[in-house]
SERO-4910 file (N, C-alpha, C, O; in steps of 0.05 Angstrom, whole numbers):
BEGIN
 pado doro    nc1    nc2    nc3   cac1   cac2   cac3    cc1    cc2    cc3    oc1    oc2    oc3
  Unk    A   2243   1663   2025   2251   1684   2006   2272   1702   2020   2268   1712   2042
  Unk    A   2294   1705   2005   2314   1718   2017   2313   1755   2009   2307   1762   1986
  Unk    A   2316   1767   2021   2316   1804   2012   2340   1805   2024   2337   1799   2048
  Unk    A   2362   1810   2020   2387   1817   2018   2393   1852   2022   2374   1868   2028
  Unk    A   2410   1856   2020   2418   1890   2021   2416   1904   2043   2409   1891   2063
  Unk    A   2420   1934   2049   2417   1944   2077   2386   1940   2082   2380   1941   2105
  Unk    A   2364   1936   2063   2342   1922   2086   2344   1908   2103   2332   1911   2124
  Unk    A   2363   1887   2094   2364   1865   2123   2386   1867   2138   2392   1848   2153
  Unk    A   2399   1885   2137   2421   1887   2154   2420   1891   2181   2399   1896   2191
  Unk    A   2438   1889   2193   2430   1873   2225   2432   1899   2235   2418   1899   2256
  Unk    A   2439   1917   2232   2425   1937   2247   2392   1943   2242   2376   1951   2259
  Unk    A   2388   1939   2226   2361   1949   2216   2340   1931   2234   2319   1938   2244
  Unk    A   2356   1899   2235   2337   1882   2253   2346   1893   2293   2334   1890   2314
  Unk    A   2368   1903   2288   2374   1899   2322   2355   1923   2333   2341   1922   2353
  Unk    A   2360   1945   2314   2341   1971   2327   2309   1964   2333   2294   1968   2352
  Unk    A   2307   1954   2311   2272   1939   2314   2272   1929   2343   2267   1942   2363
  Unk    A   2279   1900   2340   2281   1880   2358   2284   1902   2389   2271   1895   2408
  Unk    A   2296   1921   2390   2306   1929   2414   2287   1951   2423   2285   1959   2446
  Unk    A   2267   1965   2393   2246   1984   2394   2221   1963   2417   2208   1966   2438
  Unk    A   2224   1944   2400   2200   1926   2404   2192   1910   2420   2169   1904   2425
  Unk    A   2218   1900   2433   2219   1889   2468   2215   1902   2491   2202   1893   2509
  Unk    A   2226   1926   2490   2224   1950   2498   2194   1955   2511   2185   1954   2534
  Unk    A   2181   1961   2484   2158   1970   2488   2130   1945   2489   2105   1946   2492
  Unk    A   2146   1929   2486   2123   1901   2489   2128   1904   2509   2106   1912   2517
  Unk    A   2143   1904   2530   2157   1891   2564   2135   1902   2577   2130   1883   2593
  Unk    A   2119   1920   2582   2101   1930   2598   2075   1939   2593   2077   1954   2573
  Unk    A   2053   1937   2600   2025   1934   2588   2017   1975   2589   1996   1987   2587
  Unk    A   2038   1983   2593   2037   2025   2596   2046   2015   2562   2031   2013   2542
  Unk    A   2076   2012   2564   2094   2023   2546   2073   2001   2518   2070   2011   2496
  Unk    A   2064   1983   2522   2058   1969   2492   2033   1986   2486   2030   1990   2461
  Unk    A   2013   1998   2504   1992   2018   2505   1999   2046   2484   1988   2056   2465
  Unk    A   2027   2050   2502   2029   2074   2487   2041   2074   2448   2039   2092   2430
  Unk    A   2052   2046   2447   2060   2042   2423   2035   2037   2402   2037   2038   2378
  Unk    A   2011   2031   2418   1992   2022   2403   1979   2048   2401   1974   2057   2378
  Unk    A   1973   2064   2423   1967   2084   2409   1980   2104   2383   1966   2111   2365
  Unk    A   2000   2108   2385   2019   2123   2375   2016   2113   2345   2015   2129   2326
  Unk    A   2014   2089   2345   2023   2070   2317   1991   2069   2308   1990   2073   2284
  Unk    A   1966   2065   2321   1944   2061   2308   1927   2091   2313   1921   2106   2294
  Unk    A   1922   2096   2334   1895   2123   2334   1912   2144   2332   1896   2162   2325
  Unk    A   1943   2159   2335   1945   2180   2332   1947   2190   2307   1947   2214   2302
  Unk    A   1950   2168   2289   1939   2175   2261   1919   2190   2257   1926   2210   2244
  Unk    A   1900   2190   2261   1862   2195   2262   1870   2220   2275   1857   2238   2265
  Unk    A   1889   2230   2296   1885   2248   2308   1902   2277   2302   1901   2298   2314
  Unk    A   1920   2265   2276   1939   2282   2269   1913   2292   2242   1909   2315   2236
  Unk    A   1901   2276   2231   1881   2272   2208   1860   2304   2218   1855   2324   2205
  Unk    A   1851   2295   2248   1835   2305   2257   1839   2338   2256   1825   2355   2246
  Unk    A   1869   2340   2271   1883   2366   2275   1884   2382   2250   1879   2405   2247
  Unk    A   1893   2364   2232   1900   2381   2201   1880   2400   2188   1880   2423   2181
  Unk    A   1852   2373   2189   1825   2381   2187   1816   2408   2201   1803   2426   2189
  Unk    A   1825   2409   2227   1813   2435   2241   1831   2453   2237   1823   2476   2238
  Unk    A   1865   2451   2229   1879   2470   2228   1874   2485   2199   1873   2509   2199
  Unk    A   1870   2470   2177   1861   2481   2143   1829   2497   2149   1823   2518   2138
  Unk    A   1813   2483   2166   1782   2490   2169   1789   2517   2182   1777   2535   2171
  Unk    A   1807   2527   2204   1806   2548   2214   1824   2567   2200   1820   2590   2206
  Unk    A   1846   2561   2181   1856   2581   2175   1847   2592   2145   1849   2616   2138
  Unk    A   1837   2573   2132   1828   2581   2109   1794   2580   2099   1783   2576   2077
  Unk    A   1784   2585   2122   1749   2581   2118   1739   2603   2105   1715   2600   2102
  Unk    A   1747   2627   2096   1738   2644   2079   1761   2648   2058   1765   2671   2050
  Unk    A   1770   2635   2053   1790   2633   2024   1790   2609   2017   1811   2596   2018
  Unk    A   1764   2597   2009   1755   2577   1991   1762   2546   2006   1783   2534   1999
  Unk    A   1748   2535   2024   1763   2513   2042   1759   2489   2020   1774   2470   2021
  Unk    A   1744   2489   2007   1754   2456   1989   1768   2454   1982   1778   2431   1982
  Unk    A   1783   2485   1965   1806   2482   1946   1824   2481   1977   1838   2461   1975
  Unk    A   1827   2489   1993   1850   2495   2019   1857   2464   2030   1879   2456   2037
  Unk    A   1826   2447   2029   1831   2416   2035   1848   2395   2021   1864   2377   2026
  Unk    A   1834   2407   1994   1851   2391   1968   1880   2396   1972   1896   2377   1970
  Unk    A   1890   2426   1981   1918   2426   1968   1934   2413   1996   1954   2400   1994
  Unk    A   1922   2420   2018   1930   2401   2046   1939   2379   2052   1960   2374   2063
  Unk    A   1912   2358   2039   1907   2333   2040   1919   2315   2011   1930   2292   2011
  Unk    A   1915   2331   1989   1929   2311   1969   1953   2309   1958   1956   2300   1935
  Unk    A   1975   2316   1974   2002   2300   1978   2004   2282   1992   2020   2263   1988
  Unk    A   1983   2287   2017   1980   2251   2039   1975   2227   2021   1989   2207   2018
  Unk    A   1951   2236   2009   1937   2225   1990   1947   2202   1972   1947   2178   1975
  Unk    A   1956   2221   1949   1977   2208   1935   1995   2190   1944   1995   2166   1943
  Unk    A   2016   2209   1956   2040   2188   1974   2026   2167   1982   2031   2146   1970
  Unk    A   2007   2166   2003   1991   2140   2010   1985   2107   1982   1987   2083   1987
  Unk    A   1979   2120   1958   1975   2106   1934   1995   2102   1922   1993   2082   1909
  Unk    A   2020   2116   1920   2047   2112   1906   2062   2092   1924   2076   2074   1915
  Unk    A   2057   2096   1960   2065   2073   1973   2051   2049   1963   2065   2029   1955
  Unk    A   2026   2048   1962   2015   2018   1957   2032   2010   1931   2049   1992   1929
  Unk    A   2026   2027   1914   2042   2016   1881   2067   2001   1893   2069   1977   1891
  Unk    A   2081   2012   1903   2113   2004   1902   2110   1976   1925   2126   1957   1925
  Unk    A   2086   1977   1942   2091   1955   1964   2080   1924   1940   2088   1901   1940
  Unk    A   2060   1937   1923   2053   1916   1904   2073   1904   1891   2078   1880   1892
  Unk    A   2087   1922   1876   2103   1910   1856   2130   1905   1871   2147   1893   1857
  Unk    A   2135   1909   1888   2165   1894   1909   2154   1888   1939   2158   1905   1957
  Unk    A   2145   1871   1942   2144   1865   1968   2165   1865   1986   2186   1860   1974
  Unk    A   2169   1869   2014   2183   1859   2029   2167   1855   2055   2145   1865   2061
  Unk    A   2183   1834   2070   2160   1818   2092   2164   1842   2118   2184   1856   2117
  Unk    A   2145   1846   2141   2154   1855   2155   2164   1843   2174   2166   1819   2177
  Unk    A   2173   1866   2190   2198   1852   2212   2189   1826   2229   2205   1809   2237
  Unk    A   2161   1825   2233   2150   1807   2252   2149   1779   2233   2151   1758   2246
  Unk    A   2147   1777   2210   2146   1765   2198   2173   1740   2190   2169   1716   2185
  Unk    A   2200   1755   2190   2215   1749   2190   2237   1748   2210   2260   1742   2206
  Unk    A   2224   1757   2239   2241   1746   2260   2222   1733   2278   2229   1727   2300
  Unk    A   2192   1726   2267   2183   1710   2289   2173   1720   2311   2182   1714   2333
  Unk    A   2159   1733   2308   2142   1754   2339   2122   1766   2336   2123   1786   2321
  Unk    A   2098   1760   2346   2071   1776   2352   2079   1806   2355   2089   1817   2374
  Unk    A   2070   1820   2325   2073   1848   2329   2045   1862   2348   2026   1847   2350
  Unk    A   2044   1889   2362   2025   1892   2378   2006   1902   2359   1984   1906   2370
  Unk    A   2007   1907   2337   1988   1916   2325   1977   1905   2295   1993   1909   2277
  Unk    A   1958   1897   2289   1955   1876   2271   1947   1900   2251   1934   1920   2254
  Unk    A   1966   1886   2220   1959   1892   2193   1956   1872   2176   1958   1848   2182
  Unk    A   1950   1884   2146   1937   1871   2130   1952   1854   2112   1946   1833   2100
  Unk    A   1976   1872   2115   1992   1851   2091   2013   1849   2101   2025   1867   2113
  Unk    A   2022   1827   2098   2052   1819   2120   2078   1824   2101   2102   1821   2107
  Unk    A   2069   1833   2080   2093   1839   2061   2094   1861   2048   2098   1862   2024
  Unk    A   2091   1884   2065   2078   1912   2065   2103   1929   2077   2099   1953   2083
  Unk    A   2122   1920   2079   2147   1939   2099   2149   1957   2091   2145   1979   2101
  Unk    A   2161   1950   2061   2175   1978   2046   2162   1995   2038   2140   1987   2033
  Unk    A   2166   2018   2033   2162   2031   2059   2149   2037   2067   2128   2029   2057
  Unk    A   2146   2054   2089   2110   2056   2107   2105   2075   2097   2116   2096   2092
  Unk    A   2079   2063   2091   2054   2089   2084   2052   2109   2102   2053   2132   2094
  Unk    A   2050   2103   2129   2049   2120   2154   2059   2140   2148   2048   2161   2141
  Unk    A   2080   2137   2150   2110   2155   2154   2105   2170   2127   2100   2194   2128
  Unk    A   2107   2158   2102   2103   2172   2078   2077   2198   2079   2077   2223   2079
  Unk    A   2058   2179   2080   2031   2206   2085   2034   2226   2107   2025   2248   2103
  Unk    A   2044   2221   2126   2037   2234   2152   2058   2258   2143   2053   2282   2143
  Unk    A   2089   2245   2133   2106   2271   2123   2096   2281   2106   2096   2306   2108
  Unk    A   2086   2274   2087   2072   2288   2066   2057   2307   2075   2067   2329   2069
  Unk    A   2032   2308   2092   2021   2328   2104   2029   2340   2126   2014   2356   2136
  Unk    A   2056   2334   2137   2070   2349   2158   2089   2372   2148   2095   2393   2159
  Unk    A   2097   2360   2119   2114   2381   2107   2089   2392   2090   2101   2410   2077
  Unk    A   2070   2392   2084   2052   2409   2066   2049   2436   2084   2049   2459   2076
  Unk    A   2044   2424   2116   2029   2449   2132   2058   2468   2141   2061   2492   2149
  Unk    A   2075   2448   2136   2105   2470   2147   2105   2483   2130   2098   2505   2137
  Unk    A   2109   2481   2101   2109   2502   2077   2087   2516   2082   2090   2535   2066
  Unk    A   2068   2519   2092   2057   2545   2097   2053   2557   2121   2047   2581   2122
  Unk    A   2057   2539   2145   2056   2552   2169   2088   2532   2189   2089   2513   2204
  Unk    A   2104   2546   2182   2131   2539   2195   2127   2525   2224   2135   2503   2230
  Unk    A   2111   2544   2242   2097   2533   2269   2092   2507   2274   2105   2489   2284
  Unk    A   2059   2512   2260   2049   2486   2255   2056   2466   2238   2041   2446   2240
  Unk    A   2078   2465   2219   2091   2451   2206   2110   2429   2229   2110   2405   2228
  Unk    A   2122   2445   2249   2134   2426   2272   2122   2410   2283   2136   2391   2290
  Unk    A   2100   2409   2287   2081   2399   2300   2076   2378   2289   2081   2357   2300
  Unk    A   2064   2378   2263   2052   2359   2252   2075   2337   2236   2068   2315   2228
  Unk    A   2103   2348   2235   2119   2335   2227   2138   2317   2241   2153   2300   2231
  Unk    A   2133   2326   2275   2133   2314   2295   2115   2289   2301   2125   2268   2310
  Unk    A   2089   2293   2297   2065   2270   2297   2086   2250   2273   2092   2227   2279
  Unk    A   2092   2257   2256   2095   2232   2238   2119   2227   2242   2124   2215   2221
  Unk    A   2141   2227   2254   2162   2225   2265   2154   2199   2293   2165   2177   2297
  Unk    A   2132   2211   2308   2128   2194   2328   2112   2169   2323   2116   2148   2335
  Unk    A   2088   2173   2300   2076   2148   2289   2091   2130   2279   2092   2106   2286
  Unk    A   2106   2141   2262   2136   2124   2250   2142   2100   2273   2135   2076   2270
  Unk    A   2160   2112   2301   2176   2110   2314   2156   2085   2332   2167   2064   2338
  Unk    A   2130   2089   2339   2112   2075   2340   2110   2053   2330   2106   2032   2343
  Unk    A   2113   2053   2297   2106   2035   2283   2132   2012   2277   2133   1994   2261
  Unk    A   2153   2021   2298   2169   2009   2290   2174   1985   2317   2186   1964   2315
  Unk    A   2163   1996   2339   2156   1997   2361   2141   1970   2367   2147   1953   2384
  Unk    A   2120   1969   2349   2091   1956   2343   2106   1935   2335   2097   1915   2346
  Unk    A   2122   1930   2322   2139   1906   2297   2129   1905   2278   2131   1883   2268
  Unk    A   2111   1928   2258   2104   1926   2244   2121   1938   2222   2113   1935   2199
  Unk    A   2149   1953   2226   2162   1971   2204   2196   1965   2213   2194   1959   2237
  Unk    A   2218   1964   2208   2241   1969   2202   2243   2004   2208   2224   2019   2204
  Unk    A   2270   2012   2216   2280   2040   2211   2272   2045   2185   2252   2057   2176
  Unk    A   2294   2031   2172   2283   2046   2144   2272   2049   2132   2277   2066   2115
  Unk    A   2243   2031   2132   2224   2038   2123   2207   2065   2130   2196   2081   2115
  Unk    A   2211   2065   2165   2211   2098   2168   2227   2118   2155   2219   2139   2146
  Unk    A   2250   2111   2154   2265   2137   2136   2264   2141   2108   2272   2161   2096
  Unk    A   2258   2128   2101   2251   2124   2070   2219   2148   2067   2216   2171   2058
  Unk    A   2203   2129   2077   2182   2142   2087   2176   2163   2088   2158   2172   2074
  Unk    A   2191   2180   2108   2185   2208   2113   2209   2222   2088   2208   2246   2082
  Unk    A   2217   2215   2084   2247   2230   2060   2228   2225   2041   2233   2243   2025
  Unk    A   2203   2209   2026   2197   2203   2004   2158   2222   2008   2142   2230   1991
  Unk    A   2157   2223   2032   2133   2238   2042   2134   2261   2034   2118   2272   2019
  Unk    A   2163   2274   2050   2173   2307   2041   2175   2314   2018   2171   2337   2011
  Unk    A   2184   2292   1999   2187   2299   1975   2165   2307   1959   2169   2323   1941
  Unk    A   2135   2295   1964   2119   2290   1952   2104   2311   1959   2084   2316   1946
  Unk    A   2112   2326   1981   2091   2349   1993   2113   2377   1981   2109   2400   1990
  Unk    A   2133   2372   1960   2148   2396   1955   2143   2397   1928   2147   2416   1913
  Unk    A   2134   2371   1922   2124   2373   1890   2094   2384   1891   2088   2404   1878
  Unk    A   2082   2374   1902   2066   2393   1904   2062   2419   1916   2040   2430   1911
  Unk    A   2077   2430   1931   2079   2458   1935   2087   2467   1912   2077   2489   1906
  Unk    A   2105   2459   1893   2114   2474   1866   2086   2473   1848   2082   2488   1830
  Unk    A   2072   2456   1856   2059   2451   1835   2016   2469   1839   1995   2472   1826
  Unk    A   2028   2475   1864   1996   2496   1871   2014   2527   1883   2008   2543   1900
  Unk    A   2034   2524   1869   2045   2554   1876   2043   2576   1859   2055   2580   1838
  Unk    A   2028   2591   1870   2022   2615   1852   2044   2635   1837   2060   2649   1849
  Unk    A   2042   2634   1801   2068   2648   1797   2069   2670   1807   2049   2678   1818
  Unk    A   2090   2685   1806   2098   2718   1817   2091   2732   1794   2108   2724   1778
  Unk    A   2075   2750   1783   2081   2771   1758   2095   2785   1772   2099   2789   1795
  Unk    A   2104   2792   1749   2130   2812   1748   2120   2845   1732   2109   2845   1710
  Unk    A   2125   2863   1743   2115   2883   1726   2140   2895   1714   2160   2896   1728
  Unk    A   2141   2903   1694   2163   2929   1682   2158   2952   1683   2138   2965   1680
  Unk    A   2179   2956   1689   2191   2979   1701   2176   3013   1686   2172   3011   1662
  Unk    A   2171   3027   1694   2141   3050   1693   2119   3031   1684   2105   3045   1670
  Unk    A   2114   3017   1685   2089   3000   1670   2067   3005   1694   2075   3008   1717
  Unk    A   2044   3006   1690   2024   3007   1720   2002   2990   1713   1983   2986   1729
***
């Protein structure tokens, strides 16, 4: 099956290929790709969890979890939709190489969920805490970079990813944003 277009364009395979040798070549560096790409997920999950638990534990924390967590959420399910109805193979798939990290569906590239959810909730916590917004938008920047690492993703499936993550964590900031009343003028 041929996929044509800047998916397959040879940069898209050379950056991979060159992420991925890289970090295969040494049993540190393939360590650290595996972490990065598989458990720092869980641990960015973890952080968010304690960062919403500690800042909003007396201003209602379910509703504080909901509005945190369900732009990851979503994004996470809007990726599957689109990986269903257009497949593309991943990189390991189509250049022939044991990626370091085993997934489920080999025709799952476009685009990464990773990257999509992780921005999703990296840009949810920046829109309210600029700080901690770096932080966590950094974690999904480096899982990404990981996962590309792993041979499980293309660049652009990371960039897609996090550009389609952000988006999804700004629709929902419009969309749990409290209106402004406005008062007129001597009115009390």
């Amino acid at each position: 099956m041929y996929y044509g277009g800047i998916l397959n364009s040879p940069m898209n395979h050379s950056i991979t290929l060159a992420l991925y040798g890289f970090f295969s070549g040494t049993p540190v560096l393939t360590f650290l790709a595996v972490f990065f790409a598989e458990w720092f997920p869980g641990v960015l999950i973890l952080g968010a969890a304690a960062w919403t638990f500690t800042r909003y534990a007396f201003h209602g924390i379910l509703r504080s979890f909901l509005q945190i967590f369900a732009p990851a959420v979503v994004a996470w399910f809007l990726v599957d939709a689109i990986k269903f109805f257009s497949p593309f193979p991943r990189p390991f798939i189509e250049m022939g190489f044991t990626p370091l990290v085993s997934v489920s569906d080999p025709f799952g590239s476009f685009p990464s969920g990773h990257a999509t959810a992780f921005a999703a909730l990296g840009m949810t916590i920046f829109l309210r805490d600029r700080k901690m917004g770096w932080w966590f938008l950094g974690g999904a920047l480096v899982v990404g970079l990981a996962r590309i690492a792993a041979g499980v993703h293309y660049p652009l499936d990371i960039l897609v990813g996090l550009l389609f993550g952000a988006a999804i964590a700004f629709f929902f900031h419009g969309l749990f944003r409290k209106p402004k009343i406005c008062k007129k003028a001597g009115a009390e």
